[in-house]
C-alpha positions in Angstrom: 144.5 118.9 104.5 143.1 116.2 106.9 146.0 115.8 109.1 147.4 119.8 108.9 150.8 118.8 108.7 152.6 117.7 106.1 155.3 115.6 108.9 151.0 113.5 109.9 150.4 113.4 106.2 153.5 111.3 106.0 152.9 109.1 108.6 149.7 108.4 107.7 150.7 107.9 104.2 153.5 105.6 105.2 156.3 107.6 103.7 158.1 110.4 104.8 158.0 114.3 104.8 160.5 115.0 101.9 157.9 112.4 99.9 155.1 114.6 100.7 156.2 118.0 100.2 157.8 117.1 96.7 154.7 115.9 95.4 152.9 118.7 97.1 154.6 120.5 94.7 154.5 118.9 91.7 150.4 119.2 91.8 151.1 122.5 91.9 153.0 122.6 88.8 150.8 120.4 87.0 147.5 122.4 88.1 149.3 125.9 87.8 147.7 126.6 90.8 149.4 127.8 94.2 147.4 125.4 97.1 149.1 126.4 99.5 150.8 129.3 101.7 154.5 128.1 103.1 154.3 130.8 106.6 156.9 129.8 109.3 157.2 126.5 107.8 153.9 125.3 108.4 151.8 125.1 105.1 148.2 126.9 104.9 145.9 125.9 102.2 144.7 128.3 100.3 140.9 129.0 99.2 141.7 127.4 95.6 142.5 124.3 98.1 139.6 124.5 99.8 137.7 124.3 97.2 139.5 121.8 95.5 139.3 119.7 98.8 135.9 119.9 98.5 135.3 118.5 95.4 138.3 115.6 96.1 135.5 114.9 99.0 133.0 114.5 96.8 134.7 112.1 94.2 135.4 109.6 97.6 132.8 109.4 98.5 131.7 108.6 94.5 134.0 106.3 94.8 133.1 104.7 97.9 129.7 103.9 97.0 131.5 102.2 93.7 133.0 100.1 95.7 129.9 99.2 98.2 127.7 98.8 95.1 130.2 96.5 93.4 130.4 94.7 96.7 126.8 94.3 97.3 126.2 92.9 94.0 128.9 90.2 94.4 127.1 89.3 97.0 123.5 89.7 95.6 122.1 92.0 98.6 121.1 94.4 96.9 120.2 93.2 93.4 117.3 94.8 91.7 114.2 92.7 90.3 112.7 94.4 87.6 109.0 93.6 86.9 106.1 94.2 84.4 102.3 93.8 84.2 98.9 95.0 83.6 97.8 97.6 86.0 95.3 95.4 87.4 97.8 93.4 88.8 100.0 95.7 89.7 97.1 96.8 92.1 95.3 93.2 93.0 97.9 90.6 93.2 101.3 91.9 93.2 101.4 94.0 96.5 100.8 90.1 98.4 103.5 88.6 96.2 106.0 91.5 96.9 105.0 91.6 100.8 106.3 87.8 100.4 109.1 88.3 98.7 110.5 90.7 101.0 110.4 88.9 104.3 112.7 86.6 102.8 114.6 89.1 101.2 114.7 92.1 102.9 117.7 93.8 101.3 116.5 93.1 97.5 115.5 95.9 95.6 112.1 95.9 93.0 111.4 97.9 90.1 108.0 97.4 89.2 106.4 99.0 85.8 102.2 98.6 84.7 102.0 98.7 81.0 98.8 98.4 79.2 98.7 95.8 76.4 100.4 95.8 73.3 103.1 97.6 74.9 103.2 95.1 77.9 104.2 92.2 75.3 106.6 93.9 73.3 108.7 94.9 76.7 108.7 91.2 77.5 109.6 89.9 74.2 112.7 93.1 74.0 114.1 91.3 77.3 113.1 94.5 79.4 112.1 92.5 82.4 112.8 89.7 84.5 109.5 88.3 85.4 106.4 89.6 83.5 102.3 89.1 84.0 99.9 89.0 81.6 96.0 88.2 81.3 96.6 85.1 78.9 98.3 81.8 78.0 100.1 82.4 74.7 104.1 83.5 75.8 104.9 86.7 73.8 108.0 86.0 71.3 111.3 85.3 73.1 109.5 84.3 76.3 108.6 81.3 77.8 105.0 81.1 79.7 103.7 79.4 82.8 99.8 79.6 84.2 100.1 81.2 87.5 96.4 81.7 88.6 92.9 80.8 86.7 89.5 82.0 87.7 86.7 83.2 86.1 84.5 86.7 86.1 82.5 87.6 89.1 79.8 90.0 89.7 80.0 92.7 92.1 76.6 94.3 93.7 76.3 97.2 95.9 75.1 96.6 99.8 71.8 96.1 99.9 71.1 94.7 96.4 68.5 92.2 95.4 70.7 90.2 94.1 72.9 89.8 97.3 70.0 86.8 98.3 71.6 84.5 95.3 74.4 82.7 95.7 75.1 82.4 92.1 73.7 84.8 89.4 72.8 83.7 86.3 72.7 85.7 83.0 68.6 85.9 83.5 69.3 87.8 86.7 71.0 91.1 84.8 68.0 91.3 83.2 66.9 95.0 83.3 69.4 95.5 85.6 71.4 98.7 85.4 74.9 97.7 84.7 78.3 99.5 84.7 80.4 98.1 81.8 84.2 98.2 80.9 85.2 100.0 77.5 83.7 98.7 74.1 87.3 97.9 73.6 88.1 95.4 76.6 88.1 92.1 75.8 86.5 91.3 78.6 83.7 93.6 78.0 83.7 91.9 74.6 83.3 88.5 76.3 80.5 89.6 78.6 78.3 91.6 75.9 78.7 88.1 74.0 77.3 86.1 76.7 74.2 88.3 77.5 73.9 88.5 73.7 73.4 84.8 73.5 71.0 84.8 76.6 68.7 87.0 74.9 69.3 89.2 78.4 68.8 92.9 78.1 70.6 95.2 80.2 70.6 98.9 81.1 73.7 99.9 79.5 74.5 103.6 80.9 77.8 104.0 82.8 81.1 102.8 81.5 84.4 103.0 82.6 88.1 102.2 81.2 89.3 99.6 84.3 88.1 97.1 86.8 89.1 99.7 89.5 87.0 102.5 88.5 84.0 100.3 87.6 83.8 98.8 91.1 84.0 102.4 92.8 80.7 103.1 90.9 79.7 99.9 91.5 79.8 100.8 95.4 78.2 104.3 95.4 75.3 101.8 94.5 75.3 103.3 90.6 74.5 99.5 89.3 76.1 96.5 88.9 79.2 94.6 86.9 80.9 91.7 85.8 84.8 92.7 86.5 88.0 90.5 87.0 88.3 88.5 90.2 91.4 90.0 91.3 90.3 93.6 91.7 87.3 92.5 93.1 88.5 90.5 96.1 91.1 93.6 96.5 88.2 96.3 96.8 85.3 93.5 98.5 83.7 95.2 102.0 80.7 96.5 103.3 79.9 98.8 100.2 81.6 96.0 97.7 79.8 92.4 97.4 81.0 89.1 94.9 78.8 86.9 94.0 80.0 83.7 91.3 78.5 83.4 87.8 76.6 80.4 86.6 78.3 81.2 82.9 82.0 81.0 83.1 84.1 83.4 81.6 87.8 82.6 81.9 90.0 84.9 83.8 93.9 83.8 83.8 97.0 85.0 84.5 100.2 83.8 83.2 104.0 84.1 84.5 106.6 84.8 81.8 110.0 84.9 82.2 112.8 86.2 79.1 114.5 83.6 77.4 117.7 85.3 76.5 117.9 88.0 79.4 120.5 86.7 81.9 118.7 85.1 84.9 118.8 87.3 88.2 119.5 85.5 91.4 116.4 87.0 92.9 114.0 85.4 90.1 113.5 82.1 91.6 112.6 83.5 95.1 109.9 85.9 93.7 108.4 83.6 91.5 108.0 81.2 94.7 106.4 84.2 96.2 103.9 84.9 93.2 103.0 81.2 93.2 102.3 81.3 97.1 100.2 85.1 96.5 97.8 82.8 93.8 97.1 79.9 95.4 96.5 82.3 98.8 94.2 84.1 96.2 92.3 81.9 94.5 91.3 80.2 97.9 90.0 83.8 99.2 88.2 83.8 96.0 86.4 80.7 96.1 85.1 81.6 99.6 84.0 85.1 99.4 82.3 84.2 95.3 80.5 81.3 96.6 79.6 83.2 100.6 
């Protein structure tokens, strides 16, 4: 079909003509289909050819990107990273640690998948993932668990707030202030209600939100102000978006965990090099713009 004569097709097959046309026709038997017309000696293929053509077409090229698939993971240039973490992350320090990663690997492929928590655990303890982030030290089951990055809370004030003239707030400060809070179920916001709690401060509770995110976009239409993860608030910090340190700490972490039974991917040990350089790059941003 390529060539359009049978006497080509030989030569390009490396046999010869008699080759060709008798297993021409055997196909034909076996299919029960007639492919093609015999008019003055010359073959014409018929439309049951063409159409078969087209879907031999179609199975080369399957089979071609087989081949380039199988080739590119022998050589690894191409291999897929699959990742997992809390959105926040996903958001706040992940984007830096991927921007890293692929400037040394360009050709490398990521898969990247926020899960809230329990689910995030149970994916890392099934072996789902590669690399996984979570906001705590104790390694799910079957994993293994290295600190990556540890900070604490911040504040966050709108432009223009009284607060802005302090360096460092202390619990006193929120007092009567209106405040944006995370869900009753966060941890965090369990944390925080805790510490006021024990400071005797009241606050204006009104607002509340489900994430970090959300509660610093109300945070900068001027709606009050919050006590959020450092992450999303050095991601979201500008002219409408201000963080100030806490005299109280309240531990913020984030720990690395890698499968213990999942077969290691070549591409592990670069990214993790890459998170590593993304947290220390991020916890020295943090430390200048909480303490600015």
């Amino acid at each position: 079909m390529a060539s359009g004569h049978v006497t080509r097709a030989a030569e390009a097959l490396g046999t010869s003509q008699p080759t060709v046309s008798r297993e021409l026709a055997r196909l034909e038997q076996v299919l029960g289909l007639l492919l093609f017309d015999r008019v003055r000696g010359r073959l014409q293929p018929t439309a049951r050819a063409l159409a078969l053509l087209e879907e031999v077409q179609r199975s080369y090229i399957g089979l071609e990107r087989i081949a380039a698939t199988a080739l590119s993971l022998r050589q690894f240039a191409h291999a897929r990273l699959s990742l997992t973490c809390l959105p926040a992350l996903a958001h706040a320090l992940l984007p830096d640690a991927v921007r890293r990663f692929a400037s040394q690997q360009p050709l490398a492929a990521l898969t990247l998948t926020p899960q809230e928590s329990p689910l995030l655990e149970q994916s890392l303890t099934e072996q789902r993932f590669d690399v996984g982030l979570i906001e705590r030290l104790l390694a799910p089951p079957g994993t293994r668990l290295t600190p990556l990055l540890q900070a604490d809370e911040v504040a966050v004030l709108p432009s223009g707030h009284a607060l802005l003239s302090k360096r460092v707030l202390r619990p006193n400060d929120f007092a009567q202030a209106r405040f944006i809070s995370l869900a009753a179920s966060d941890p965090y916001r369990q944390l925080i209600d805790e510490m006021f709690d024990q400071q005797g401060v009241a606050r204006q509770l009104g607002v509340e939100a489900t994430s970090s995110l959300t509660v610093c976009s109300l945070v900068r239409q001027g709606l009050g102000v919050a006590i959020v993860n450092p992450l999303t608030a050095l991601e979201l910090v500008g002219p409408d978006l201000h963080i100030r340190a806490l005299s109280v700490s309240i531990p913020f972490q984030v720990g690395l965990v890698l499968p213990d039974l999942r077969t290691v991917n070549p591409l592990r040990e670069a990214f993790v090099a890459a998170l590593q350089a993304a947290a220390s790059d991020t916890s020295s941003r943090l430390r200048r713009r909480a303490f600015s």
